[in-house]
Structures are given as C-alpha cells and as structure tokens.
C-alpha atoms as a printed R data frame, in Angstrom:
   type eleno elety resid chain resno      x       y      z
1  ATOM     1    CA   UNK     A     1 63.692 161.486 64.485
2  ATOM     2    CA   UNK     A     2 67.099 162.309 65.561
3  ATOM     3    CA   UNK     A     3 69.175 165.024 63.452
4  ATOM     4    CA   UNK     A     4 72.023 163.381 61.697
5  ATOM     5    CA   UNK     A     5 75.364 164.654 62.726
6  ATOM     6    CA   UNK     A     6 78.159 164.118 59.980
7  ATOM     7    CA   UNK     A     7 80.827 164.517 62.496
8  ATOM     8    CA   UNK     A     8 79.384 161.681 64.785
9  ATOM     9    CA   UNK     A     9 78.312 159.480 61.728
10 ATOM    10    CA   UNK     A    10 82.574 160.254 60.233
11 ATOM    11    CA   UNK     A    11 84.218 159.423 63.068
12 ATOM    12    CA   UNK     A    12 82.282 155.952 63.206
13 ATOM    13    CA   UNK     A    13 82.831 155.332 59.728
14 ATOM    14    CA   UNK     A    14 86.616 156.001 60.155
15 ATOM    15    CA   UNK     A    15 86.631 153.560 63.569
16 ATOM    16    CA   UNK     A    16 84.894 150.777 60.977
17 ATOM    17    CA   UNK     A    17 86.925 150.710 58.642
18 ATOM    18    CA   UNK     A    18 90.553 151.634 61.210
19 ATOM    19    CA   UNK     A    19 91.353 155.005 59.370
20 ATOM    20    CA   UNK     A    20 92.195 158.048 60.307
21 ATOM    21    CA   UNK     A    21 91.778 161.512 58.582
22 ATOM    22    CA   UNK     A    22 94.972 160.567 56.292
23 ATOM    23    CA   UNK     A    23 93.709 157.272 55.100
24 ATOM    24    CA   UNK     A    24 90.378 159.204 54.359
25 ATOM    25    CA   UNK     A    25 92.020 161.758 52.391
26 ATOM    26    CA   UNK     A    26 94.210 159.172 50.558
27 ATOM    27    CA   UNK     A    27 91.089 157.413 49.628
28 ATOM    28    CA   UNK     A    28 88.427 160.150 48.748
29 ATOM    29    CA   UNK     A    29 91.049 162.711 47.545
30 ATOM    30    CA   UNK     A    30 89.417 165.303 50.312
31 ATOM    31    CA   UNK     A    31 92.301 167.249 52.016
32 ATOM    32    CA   UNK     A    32 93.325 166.080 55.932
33 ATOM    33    CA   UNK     A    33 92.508 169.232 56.806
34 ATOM    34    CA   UNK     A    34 89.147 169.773 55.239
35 ATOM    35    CA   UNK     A    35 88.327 166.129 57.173
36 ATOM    36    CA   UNK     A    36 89.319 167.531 60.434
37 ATOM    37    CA   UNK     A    37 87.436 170.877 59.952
38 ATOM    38    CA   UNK     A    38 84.141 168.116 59.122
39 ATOM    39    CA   UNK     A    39 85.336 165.618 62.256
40 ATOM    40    CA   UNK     A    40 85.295 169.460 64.412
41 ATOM    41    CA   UNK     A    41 81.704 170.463 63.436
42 ATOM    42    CA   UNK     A    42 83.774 173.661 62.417
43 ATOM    43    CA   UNK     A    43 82.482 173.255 58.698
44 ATOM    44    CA   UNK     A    44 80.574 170.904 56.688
45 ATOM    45    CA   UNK     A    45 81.686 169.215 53.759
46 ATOM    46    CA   UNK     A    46 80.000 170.477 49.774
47 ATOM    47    CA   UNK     A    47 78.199 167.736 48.213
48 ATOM    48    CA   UNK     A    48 80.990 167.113 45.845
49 ATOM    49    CA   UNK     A    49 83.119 166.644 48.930
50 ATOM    50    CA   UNK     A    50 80.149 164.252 50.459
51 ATOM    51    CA   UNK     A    51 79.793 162.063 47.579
52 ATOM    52    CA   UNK     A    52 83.857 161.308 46.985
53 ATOM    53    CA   UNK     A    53 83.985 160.825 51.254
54 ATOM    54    CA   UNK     A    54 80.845 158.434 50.725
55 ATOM    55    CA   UNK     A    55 82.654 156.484 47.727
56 ATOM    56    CA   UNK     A    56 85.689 156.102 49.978
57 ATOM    57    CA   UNK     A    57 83.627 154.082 52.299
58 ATOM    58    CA   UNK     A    58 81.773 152.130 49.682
59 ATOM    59    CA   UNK     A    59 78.317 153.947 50.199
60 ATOM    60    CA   UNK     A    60 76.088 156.234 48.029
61 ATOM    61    CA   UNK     A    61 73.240 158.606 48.227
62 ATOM    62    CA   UNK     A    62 69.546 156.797 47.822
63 ATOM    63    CA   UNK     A    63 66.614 159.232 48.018
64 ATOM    64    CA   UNK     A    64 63.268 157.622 49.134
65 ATOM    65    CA   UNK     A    65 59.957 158.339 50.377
66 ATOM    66    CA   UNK     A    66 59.692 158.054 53.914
C-alpha cells in the first residue's frame, strides 16, 4: 500500500473543485498560509485543521477494518 501524501491528495482536491489556497481558506476557515505550509510538505495540518479542510470539500473521516 502506498503512503498517503496530504500535499498530493490537497492539491487534487483543490484542482476538483477549481480553488486555490484562498477559496480553501474562505471555505474551511484554515489560514492561506497554513494551506500553503500543508500544499509545501513544510508542515502538516492538526486534526482540527483536517476535519474543517475535509468539511470544505464535502468529505469526512470513516474508520474501518481493513
């Protein structure tokens, strides 16, 4: 199994849905900057951060067995 990389998986999410970092902090209330850092693999985001960037694009978090 592959590692998931957040910055990889963001930036693909953004290109979906035609945002950039300012649209994604307009939506999820995370700053532009923090996005960037996250979009830079300079710093990854808290869970808080996760969950409002996740609501912003209409997903959630689902724990399951594998």
């Amino acid at each position: 199994m592959d590692e998931f990389n957040f910055a990889d998986w963001l930036a693909t999410e953004l290109k979906k849905k035609g945002w950039d970092p300012i649209d994604l902090d307009i939506a999820s209330g995370i700053s532009r900057s923090s996005i960037e850092l996250y979009m830079r693999n300079k710093q990854y985001p808290t869970l808080y951060s996760f969950e409002r960037i996740l609501e912003a694009f209409d997903k959630h978090i689902e724990i399951v067995d594998n």
